[in-house]
C-alpha positions as CSV (number, residue, x, y, z in Angstrom):
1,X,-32.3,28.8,-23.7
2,X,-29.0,27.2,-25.5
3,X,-27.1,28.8,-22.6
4,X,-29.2,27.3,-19.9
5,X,-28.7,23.7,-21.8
6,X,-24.7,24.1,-22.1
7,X,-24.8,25.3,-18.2
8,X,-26.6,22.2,-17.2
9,X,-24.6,19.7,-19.2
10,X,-21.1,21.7,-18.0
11,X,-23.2,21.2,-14.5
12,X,-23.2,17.8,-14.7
13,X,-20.0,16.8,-16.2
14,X,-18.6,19.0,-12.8
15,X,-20.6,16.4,-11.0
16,X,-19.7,13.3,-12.4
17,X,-15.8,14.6,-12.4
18,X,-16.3,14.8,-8.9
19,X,-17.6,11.6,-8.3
20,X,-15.1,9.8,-10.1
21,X,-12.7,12.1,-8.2
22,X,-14.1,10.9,-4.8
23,X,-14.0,6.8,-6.2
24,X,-10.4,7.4,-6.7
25,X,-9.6,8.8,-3.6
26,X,-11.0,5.9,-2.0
27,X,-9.2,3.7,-4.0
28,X,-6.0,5.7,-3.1
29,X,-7.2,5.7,1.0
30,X,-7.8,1.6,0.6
31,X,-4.3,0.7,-1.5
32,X,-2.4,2.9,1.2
33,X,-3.9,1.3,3.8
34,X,-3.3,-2.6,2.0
35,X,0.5,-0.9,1.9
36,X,0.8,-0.1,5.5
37,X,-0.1,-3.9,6.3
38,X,2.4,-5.1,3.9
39,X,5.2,-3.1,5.1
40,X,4.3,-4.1,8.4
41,X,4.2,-7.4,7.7
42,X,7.5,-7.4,5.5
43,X,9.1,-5.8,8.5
44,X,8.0,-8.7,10.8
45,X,9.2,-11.2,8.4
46,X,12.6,-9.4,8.3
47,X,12.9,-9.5,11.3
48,X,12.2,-13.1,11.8
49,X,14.4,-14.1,9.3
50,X,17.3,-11.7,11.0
51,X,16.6,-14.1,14.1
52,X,16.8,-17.3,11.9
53,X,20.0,-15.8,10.4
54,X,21.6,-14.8,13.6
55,X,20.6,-18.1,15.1
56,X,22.3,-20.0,12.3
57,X,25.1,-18.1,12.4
58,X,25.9,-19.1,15.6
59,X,25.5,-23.1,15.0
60,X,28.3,-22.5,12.2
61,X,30.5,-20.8,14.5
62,X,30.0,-23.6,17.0
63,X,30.2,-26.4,14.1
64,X,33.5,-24.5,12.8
65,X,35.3,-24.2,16.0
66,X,34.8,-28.1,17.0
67,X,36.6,-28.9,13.5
């Protein structure tokens, strides 16, 4: 009978080790997918501020050479 117990108790620690392994891979799934939209949106940003630079750039050039 003690065998039958420790079975059901190593049973259900299998069970709730999976469960927590299956909340954690969510959370993994969901913070990779937050991370994808940042780096998107970090790239967009570079890329506007590359434009900004690039546009600034240029008014110095112009303000430089008319000195």
């Amino acid at each position: 009978m003690l065998h039958v117990l420790l079975l059901r108790q190593l049973i259900e620690g299998v069970i709730r080790s999976a469960d927590i392994a299956r909340q954690a891979a969510a959370a993994l799934l969901l913070a990779n997918e937050e991370l994808k939209l940042s780096q998107v949106s970090l790239q967009q940003l570079h890329q506007e501020l590359e434009v900004r630079v690039a546009a600034r750039t240029a008014e110095l050039q112009i303000a430089n050479a008319q000195l």
